[in-house]
C-alpha atoms as an extended CHARMM CRD file, in Angstrom:
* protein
*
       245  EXT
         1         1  UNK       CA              0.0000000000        0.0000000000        0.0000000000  PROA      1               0.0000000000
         2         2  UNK       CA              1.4070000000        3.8050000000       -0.8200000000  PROA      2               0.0000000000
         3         3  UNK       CA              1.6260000000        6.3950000000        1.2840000000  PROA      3               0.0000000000
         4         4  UNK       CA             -0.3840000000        8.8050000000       -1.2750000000  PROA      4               0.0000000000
         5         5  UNK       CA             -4.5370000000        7.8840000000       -2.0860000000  PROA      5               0.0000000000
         6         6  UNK       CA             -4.9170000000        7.6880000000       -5.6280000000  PROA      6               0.0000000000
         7         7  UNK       CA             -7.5190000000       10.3380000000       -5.1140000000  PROA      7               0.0000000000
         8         8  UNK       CA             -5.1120000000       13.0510000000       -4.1930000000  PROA      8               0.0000000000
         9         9  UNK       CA             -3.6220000000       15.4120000000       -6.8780000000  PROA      9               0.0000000000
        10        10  UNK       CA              0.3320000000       14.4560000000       -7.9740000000  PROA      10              0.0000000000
        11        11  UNK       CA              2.3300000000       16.8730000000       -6.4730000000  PROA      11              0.0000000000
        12        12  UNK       CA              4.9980000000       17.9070000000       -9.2490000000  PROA      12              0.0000000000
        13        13  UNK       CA              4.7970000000       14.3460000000      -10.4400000000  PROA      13              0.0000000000
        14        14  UNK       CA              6.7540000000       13.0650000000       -7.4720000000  PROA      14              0.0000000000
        15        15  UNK       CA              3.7650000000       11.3420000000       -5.5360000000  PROA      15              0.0000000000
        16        16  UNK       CA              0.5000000000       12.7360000000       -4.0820000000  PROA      16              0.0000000000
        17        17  UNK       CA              0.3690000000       15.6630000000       -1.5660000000  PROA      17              0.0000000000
        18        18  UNK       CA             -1.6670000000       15.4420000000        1.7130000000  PROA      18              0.0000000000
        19        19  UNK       CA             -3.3830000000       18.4540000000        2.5110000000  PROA      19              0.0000000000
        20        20  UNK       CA             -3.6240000000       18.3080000000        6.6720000000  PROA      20              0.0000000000
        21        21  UNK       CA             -2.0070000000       16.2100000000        9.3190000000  PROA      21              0.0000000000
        22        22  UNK       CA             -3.9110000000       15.3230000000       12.1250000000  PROA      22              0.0000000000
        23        23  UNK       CA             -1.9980000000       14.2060000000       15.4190000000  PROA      23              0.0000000000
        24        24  UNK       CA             -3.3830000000       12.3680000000       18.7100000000  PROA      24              0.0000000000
        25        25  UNK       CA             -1.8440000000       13.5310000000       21.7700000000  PROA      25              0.0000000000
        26        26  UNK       CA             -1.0680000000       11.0760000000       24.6720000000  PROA      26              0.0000000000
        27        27  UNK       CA              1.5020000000        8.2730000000       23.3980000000  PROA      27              0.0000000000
        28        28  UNK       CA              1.7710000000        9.7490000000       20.0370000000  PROA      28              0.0000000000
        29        29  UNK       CA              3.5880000000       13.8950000000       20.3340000000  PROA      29              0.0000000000
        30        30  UNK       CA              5.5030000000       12.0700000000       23.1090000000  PROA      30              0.0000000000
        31        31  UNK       CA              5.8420000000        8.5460000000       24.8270000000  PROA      31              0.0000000000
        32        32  UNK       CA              4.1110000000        8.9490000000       27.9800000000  PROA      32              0.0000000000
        33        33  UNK       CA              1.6710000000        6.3460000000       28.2590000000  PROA      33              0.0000000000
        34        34  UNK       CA              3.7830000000        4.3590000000       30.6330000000  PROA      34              0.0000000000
        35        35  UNK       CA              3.4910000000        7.7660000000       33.2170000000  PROA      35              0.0000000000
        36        36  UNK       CA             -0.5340000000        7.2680000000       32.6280000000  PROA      36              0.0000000000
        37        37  UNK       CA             -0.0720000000        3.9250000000       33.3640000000  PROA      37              0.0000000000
        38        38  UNK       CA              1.1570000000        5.0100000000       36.6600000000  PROA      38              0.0000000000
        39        39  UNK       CA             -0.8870000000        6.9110000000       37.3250000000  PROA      39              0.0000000000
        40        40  UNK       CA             -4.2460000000        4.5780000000       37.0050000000  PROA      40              0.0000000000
        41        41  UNK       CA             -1.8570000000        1.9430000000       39.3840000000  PROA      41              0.0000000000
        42        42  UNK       CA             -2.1910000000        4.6890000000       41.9220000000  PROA      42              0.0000000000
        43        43  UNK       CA             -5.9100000000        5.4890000000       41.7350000000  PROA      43              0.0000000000
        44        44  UNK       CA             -6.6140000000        1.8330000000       41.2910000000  PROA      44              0.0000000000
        45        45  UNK       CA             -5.0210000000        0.6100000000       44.1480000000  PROA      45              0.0000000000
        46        46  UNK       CA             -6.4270000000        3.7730000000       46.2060000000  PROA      46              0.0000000000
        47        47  UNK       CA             -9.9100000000        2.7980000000       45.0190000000  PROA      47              0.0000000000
        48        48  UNK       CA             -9.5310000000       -0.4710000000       45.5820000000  PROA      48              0.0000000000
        49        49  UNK       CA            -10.2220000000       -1.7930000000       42.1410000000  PROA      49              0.0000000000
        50        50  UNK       CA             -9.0320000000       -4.7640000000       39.8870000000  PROA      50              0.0000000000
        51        51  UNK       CA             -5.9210000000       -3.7940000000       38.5460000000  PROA      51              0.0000000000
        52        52  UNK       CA             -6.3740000000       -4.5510000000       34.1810000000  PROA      52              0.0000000000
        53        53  UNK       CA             -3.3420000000       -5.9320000000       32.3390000000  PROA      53              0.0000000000
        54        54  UNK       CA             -2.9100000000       -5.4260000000       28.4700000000  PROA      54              0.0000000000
        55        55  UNK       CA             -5.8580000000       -5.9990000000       26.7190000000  PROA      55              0.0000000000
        56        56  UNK       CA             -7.8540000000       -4.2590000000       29.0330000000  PROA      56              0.0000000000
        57        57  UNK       CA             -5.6100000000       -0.9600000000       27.9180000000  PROA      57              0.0000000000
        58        58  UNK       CA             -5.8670000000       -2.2670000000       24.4610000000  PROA      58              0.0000000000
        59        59  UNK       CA             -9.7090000000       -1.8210000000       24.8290000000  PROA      59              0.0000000000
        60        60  UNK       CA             -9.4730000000        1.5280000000       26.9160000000  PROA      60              0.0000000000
        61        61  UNK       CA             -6.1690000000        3.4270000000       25.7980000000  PROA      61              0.0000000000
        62        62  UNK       CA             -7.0120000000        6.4850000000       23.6820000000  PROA      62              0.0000000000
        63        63  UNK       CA            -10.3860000000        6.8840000000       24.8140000000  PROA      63              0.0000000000
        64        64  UNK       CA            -12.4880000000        9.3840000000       27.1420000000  PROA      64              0.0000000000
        65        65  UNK       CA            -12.4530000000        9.0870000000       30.9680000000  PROA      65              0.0000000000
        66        66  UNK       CA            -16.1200000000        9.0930000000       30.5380000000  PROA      66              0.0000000000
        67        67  UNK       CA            -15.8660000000        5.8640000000       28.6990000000  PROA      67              0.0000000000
        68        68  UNK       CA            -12.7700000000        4.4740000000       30.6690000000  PROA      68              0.0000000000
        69        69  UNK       CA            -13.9430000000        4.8220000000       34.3730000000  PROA      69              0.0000000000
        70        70  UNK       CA            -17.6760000000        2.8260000000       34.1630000000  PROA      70              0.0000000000
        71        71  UNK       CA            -15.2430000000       -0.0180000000       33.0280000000  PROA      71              0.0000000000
        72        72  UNK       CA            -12.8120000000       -0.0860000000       35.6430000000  PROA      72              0.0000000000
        73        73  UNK       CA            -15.7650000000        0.2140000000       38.3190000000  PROA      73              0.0000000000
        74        74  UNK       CA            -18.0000000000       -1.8430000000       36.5320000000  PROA      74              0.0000000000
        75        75  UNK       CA            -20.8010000000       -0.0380000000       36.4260000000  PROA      75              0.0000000000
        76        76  UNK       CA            -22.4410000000        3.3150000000       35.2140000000  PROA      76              0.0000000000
        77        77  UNK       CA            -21.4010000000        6.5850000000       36.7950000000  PROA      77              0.0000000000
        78        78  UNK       CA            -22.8400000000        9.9020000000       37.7190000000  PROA      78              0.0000000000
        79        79  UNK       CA            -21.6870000000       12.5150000000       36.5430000000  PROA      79              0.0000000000
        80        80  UNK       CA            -20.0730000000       14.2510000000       39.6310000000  PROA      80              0.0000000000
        81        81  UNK       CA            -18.7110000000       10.9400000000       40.2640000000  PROA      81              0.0000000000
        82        82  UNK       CA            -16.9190000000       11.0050000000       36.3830000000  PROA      82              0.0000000000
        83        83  UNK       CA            -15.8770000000       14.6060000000       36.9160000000  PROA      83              0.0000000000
        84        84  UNK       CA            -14.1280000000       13.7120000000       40.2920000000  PROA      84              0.0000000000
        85        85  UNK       CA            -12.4980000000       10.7330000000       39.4130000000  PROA      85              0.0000000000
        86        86  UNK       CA            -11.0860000000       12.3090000000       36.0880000000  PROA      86              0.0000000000
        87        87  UNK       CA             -9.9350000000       15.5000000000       38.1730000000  PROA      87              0.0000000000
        88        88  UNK       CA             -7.9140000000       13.1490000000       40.5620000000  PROA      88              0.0000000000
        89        89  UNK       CA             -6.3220000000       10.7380000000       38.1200000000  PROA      89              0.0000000000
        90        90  UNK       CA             -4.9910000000       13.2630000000       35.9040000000  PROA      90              0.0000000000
        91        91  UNK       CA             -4.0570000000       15.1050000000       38.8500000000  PROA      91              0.0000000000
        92        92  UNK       CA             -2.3000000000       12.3350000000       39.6840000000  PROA      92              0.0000000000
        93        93  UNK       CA             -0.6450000000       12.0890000000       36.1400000000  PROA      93              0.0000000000
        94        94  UNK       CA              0.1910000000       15.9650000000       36.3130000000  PROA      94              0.0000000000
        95        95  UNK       CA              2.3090000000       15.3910000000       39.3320000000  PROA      95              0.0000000000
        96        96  UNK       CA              4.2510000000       11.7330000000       38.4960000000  PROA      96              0.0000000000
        97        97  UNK       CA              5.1310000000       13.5210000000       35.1280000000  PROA      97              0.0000000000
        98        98  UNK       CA              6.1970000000       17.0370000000       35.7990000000  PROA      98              0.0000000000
        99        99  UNK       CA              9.6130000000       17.9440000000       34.0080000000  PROA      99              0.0000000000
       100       100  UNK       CA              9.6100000000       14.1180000000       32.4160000000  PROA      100             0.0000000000
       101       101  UNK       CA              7.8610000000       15.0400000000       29.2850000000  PROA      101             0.0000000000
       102       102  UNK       CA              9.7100000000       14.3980000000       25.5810000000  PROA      102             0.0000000000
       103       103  UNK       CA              8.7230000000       15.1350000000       22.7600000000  PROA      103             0.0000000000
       104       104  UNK       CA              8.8680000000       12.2730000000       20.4920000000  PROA      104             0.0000000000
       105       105  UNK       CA             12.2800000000       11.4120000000       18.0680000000  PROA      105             0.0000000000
       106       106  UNK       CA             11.8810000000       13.9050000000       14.9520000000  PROA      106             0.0000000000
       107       107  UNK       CA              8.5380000000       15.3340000000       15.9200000000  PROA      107             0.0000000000
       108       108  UNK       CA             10.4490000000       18.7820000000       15.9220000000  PROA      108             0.0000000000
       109       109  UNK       CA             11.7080000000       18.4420000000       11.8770000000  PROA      109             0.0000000000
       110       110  UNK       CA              8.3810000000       16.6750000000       11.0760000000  PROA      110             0.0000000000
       111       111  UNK       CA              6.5110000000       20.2620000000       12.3880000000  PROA      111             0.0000000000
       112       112  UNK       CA              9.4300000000       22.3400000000       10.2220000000  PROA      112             0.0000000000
       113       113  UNK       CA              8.8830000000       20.3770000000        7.2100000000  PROA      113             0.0000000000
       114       114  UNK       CA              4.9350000000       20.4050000000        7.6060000000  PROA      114             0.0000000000
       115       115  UNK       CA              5.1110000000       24.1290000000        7.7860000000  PROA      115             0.0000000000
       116       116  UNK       CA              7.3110000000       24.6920000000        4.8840000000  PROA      116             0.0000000000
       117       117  UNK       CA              5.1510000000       22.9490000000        2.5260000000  PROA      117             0.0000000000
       118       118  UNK       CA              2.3790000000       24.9010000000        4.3580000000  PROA      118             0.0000000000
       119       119  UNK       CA             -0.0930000000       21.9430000000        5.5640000000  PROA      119             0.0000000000
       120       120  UNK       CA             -1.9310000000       23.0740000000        8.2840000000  PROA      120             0.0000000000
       121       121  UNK       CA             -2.0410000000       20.6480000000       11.7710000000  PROA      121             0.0000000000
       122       122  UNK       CA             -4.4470000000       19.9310000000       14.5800000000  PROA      122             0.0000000000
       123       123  UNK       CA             -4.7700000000       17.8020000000       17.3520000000  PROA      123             0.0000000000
       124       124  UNK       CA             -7.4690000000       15.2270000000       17.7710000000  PROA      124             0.0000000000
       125       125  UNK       CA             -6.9460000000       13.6500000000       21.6060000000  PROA      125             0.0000000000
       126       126  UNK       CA             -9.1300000000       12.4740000000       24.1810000000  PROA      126             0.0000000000
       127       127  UNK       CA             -7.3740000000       14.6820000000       26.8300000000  PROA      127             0.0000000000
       128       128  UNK       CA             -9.2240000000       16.7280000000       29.0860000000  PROA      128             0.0000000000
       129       129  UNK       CA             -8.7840000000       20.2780000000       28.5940000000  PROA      129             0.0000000000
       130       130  UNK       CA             -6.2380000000       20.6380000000       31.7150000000  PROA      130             0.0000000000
       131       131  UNK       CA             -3.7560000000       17.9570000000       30.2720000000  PROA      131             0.0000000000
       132       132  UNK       CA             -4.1180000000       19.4420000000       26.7420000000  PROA      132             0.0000000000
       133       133  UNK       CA             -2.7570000000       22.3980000000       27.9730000000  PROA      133             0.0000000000
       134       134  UNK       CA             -0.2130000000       21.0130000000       30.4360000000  PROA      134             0.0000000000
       135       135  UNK       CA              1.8910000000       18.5000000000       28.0900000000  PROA      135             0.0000000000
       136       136  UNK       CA              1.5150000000       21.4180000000       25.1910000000  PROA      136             0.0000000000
       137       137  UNK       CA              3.4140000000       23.4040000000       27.8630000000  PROA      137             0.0000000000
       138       138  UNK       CA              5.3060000000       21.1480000000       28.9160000000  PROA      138             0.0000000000
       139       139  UNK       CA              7.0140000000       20.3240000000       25.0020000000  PROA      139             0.0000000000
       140       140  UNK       CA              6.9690000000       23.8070000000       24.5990000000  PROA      140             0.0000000000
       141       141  UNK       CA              4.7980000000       23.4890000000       21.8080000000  PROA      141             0.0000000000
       142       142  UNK       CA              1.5590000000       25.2170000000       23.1470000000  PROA      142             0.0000000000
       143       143  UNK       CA              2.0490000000       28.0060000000       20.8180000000  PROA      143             0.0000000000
       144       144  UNK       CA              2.9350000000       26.1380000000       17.8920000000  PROA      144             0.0000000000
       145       145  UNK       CA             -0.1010000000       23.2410000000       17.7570000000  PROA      145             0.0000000000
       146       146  UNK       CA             -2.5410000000       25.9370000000       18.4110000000  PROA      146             0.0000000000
       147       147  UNK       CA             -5.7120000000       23.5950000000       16.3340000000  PROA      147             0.0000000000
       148       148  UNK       CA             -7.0900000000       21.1470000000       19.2440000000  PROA      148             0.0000000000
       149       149  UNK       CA            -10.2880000000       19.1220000000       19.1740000000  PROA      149             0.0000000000
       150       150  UNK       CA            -11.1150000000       17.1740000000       22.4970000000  PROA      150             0.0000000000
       151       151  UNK       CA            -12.7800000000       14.1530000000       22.7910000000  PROA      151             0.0000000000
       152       152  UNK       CA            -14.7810000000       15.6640000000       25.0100000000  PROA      152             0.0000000000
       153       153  UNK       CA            -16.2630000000       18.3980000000       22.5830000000  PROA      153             0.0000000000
       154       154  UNK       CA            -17.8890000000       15.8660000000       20.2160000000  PROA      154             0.0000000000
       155       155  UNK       CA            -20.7250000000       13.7260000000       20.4140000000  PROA      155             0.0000000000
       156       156  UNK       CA            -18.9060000000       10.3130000000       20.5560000000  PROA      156             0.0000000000
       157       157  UNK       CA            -15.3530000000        9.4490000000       21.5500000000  PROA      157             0.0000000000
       158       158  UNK       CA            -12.5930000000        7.2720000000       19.9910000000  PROA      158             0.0000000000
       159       159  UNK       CA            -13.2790000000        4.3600000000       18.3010000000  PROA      159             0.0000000000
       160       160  UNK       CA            -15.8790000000        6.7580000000       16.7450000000  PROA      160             0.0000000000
       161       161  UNK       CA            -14.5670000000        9.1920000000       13.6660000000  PROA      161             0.0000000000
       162       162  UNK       CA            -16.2750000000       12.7100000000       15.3370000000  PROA      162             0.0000000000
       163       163  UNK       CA            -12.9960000000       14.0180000000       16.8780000000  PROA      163             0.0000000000
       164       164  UNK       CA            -10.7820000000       12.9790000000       13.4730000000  PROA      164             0.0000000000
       165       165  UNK       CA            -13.7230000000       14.7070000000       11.2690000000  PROA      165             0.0000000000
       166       166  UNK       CA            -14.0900000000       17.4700000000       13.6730000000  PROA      166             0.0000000000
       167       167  UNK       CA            -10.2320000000       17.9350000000       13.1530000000  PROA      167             0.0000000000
       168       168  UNK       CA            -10.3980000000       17.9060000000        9.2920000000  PROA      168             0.0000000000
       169       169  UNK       CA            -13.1750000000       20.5140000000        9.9410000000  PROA      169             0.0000000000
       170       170  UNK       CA            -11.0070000000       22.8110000000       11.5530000000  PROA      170             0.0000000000
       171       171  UNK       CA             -8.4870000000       22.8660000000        9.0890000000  PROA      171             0.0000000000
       172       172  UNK       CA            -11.0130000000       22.9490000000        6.6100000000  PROA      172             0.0000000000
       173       173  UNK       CA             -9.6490000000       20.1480000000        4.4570000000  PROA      173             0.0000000000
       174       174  UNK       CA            -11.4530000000       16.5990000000        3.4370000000  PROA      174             0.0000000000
       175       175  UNK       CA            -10.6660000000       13.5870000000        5.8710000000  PROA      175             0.0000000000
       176       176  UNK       CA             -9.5410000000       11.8820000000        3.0610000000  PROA      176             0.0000000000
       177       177  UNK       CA             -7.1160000000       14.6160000000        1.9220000000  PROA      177             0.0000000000
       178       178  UNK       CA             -5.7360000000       13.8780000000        5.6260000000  PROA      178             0.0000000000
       179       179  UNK       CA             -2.6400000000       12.1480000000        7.2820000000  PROA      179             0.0000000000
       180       180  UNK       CA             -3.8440000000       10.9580000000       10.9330000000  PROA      180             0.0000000000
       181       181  UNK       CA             -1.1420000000        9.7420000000       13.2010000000  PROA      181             0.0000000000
       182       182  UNK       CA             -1.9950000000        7.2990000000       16.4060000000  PROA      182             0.0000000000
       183       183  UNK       CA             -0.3990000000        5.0440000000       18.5160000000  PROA      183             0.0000000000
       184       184  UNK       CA             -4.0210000000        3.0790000000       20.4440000000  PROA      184             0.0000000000
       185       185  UNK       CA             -5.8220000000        0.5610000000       18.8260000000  PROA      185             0.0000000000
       186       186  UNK       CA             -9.1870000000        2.3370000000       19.2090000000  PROA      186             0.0000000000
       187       187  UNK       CA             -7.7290000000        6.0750000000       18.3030000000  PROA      187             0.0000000000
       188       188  UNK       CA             -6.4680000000        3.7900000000       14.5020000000  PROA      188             0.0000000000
       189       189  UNK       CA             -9.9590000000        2.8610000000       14.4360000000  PROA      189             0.0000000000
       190       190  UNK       CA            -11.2810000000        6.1390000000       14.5620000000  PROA      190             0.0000000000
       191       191  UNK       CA             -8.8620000000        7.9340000000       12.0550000000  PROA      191             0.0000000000
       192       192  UNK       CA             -9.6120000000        4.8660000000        9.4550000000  PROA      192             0.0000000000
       193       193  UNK       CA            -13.2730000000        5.1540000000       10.0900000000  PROA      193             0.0000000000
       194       194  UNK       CA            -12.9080000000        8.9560000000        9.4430000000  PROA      194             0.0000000000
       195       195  UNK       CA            -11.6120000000        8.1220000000        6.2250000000  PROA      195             0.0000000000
       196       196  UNK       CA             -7.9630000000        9.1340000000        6.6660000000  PROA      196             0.0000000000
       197       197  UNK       CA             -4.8590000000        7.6580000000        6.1080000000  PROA      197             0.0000000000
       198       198  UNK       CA             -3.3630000000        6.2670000000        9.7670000000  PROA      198             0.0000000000
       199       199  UNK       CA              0.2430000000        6.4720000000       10.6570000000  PROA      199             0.0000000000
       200       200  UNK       CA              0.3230000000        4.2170000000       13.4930000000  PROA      200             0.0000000000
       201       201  UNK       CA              3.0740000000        4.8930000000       16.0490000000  PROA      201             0.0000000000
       202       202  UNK       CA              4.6350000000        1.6960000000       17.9180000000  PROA      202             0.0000000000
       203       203  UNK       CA              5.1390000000        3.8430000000       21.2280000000  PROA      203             0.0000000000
       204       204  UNK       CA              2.7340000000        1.4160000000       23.2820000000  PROA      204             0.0000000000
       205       205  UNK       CA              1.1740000000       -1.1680000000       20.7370000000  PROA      205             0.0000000000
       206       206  UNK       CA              3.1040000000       -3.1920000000       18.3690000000  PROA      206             0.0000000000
       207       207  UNK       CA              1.3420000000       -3.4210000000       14.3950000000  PROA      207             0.0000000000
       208       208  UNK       CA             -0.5490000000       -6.4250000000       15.4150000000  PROA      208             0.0000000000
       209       209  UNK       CA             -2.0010000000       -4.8870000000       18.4690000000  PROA      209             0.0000000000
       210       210  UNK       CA             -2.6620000000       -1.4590000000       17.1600000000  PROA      210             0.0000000000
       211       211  UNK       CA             -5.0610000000       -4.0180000000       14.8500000000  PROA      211             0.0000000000
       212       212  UNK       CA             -6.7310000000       -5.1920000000       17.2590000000  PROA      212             0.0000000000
       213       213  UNK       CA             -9.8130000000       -2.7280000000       16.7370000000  PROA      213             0.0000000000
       214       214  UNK       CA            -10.7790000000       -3.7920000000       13.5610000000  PROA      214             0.0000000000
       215       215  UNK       CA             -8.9360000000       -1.0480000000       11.6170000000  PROA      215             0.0000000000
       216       216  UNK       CA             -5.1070000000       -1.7480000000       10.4310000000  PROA      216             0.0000000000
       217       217  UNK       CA             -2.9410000000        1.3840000000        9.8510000000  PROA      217             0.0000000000
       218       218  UNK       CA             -1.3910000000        2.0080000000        6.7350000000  PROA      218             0.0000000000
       219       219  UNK       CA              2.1270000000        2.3080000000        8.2520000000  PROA      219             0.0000000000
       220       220  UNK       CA              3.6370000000        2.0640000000       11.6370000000  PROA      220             0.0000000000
       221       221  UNK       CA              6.2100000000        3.3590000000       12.7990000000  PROA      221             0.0000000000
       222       222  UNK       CA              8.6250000000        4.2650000000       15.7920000000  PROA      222             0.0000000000
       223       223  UNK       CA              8.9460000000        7.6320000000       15.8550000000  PROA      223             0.0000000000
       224       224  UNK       CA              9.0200000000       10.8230000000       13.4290000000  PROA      224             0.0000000000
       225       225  UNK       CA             12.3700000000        9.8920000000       12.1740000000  PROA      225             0.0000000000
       226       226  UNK       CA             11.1200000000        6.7140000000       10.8810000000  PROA      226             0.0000000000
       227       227  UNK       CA              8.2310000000        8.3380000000        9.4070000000  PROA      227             0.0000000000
       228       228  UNK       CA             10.4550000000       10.8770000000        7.7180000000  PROA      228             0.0000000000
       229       229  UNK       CA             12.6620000000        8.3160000000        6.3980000000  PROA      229             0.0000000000
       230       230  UNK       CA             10.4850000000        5.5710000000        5.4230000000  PROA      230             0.0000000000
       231       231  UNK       CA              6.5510000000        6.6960000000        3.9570000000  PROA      231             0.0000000000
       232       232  UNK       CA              7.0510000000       10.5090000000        4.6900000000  PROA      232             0.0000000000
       233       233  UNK       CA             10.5020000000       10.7030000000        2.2780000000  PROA      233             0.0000000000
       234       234  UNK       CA              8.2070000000       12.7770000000        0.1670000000  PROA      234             0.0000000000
       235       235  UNK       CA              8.5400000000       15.9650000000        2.6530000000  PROA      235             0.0000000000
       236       236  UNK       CA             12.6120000000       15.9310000000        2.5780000000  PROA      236             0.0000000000
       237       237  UNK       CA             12.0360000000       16.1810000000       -1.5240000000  PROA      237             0.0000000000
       238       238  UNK       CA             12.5150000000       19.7390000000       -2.9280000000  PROA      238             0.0000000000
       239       239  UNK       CA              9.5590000000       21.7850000000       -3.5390000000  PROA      239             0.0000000000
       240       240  UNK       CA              8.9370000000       23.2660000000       -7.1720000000  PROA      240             0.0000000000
       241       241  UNK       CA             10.5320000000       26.1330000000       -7.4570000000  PROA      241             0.0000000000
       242       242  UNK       CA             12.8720000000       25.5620000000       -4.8440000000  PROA      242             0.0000000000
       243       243  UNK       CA             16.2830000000       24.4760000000       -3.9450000000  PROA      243             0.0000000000
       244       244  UNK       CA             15.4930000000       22.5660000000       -1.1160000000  PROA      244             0.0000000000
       245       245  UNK       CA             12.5440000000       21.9850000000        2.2920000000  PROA      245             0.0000000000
């Protein structure tokens, strides 16, 4: 499978040109799902609650505390009840991960090279509106992925397409005319289901696992190096009419 739908215009004859990248947040601008991990050992234990290995996270990473926390308690939840359990695990992942943040390998010359070629970016995470503005802070890249959709803003959460087409919305270019990136099973789902091509990143969830939903991505790979030097080559290629990107 290429990297470029056959639906897309050839760029200069050297492939076909997306026209908006979409990123997820949590495990994909930076590996940090091991500190969330953490984090739900803490409030498990301090609830008192079975602790889930790997394909419970399979089912639940990338998805909304709304959807994740009726699981782990087994049963439906008010909503004061969702609101105060979301405040205190991600208060909980706010403190374990304070100053430990990274940015993942070659996200920094993927942004460059985006905004050469002039593709606009946004953010399509299940985040709650405090972390979205924490880890931004944290990378230093609050000011520069300024396009964010939460999970939380649409009608259904990930494995569902809303916050991928609300995303393509925002930059006001077709899904299909998009490049989604994702590293959870259920956040591939969603970008595939949008109708966008899915760079799956191996940060958490090997190729076969990141399959798991029902929705393959086109590529995986480790980081933004690997995506730059494998099926996104076509951004280090010069422009027309210039010397070099």
């Amino acid at each position: 499978m290429g990297l470029y739908p056959p639906e897309l215009p050839k760029e200069d004859g050297q492939g076909m040109q997306f026209r908006g990248v979409v990123f997820d947040l949590d495990g994909t601008l930076l590996d940090n799902m091991a500190l969330h991990a953490e984090a739900f050992g803490i409030f498990v234990k301090r609830h008192e609650l079975a602790e889930f290995g790997d394909d419970m996270r399979a089912r639940l990473d990338g998805k909304r505390n709304r959807d994740i926390f009726p699981v782990l308690f087994g049963r439906p939840l008010p909503e004061e009840d969702l609101r105060r359990f979301s405040a205190e695990k991600e208060g909980l992942y706010r403190e374990l991960s304070r100053g430990r943040l990274v940015a993942l390998a070659g996200l920094d010359r993927l942004l460059e090279r985006l905004h050469a070629r002039g593709i606009p970016v946004a953010i399509a995470t299940s985040a709650p509106p405090e972390n979205v503005r924490y880890t931004l802070a944290e990378l230093r890249l609050d000011t520069r992925l300024d396009r964010v959709v939460r999970a939380d803003e649409v009608p259904r959460g990930k494995p569902h397409p809303d916050v991928f087409l609300a995303a393509a919305r925002l930059l006001g270019v077709p899904p299909a005319e998009c490049l989604a990136f994702e590293d959870a099973p259920s956040g591939v789902a969603a970008a595939k289901a949008a109708g966008m091509t899915c760079v799956g990143v191996t940060t958490s969830f090997d190729a076969s696992a990141l399959a798991s939903a029902g929705a393959r991505p086109d590529f995986t790979v480790a980081d933004f190096d690997g995506f730059l030097a494998g099926p996104g080559a076509w951004l280090r290629e010069p422009q027309a009419g210039s010397s070099s990107t």
